[in-house]
N, C-alpha and C positions, 0 to 999 in steps of 0.2 A: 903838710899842715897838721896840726895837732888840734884834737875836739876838742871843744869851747861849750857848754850848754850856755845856752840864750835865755832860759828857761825864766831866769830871775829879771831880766829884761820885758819878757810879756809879763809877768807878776808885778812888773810897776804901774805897767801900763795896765795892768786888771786895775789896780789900787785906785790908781789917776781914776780911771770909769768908772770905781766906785763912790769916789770922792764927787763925783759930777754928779751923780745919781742915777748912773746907768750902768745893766747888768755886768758884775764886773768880769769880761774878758778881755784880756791883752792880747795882741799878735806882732810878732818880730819875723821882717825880711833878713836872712843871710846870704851875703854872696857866696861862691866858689872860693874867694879865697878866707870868708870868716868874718868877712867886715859889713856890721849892720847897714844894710840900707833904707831901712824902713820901719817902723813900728807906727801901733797903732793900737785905743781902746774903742772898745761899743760907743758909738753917737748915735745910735738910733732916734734918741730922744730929741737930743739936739737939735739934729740934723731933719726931724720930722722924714727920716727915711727908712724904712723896713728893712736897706740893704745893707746899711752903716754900719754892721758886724764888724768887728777888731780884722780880721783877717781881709773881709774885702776892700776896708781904708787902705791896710798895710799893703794889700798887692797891686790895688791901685797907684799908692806913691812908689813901690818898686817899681812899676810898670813905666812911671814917669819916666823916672832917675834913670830907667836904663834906656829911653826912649824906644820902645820894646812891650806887647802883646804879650808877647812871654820870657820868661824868666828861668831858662835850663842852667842845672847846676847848682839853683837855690834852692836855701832849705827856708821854712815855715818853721817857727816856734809859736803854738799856741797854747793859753790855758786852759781851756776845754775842747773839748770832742769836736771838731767842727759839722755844722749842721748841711743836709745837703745841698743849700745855695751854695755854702759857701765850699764844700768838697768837691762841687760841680767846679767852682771860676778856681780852685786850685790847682785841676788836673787841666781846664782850660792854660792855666798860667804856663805848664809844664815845671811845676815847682818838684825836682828833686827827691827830695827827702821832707817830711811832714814829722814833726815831734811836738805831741800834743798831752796834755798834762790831765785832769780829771776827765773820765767817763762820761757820758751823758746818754744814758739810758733810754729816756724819754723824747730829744728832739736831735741825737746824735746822727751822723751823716756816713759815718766811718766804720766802726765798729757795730753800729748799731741800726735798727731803722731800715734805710734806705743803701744804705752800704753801696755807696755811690762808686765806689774804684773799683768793685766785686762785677759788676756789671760790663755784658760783655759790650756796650754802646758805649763803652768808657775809655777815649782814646790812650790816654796817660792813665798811669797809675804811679803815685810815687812811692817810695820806700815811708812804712810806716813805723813810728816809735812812741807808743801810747804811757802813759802813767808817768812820764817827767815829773817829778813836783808833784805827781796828784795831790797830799794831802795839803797841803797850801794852797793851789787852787780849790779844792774843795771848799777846805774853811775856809775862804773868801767868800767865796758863793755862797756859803748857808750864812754866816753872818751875814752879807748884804740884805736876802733875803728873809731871815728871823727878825730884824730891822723893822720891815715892812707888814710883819703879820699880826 
């Protein structure tokens, strides 16, 4: 199989979330063999759910599609750092490989924070690929939010 970044995939789906008026982050399920199964942006708002982060929609509907808990062998593409809910139900997933695009300093899960995979209570850990696309996701996120201030 020959690598394929998805990157611009969860950056649609940031767009769509922002376009909806929710924080915009995108998240893309990959199979093993490269073929999207899943995407998904922020409904928080929507959805009136605290949990409706981009990545936990996306591993949900992979979780469907493969009628399967967990998901080995997939990889995660998202446009930010993800936060520790959602670095916790990743390593639950058993998602592969994680390639995640802007930093996030303040509520990050991975890099940062809480460094959820770091932790020796952390059964999974998957392969990390940080700064995809960061500044694209970036300036998403500061225009959504300069928007609003």
């Amino acid at each position: 199989m020959i690598f394929r970044s998805h990157m611009d995939a969860a950056l649609a789906q940031a767009q769509a979330a922002a376009d909806r008026g929710e924080v915009p982050v995108g998240a893309v399920v990959v199979d093993p063999a490269g073929r999207v199964v899943a995407s998904a942006g922020n409904r928080t708002r929507e959805l009136c759910d605290p949990t409706a982060h981009a990545e936990i929609l996306a591993l949900r509907a992979a979780c469907a599609a493969a009628g399967s808990e967990r998901l080995p062998g997939h990889a995660l593409w998202v446009t930010l750092e993800p936060c520790p809910m959602c670095a916790a139900a990743i390593s639950a997933a058993r998602i592969a490989t994680l390639y995640y695009g802007a930093a996030d300093p303040r509520m990050g899960g991975v890099a940062h924070g809480a460094r959820v995979f770091d932790h020796p209570q952390c059964h999974h850990r998957p392969v990390v690929y940080d700064g995809i696309a960061a500044g694209a996701a970036a300036d998403l996120l500061r225009g959504f939010f300069l928007l609003r201030r």
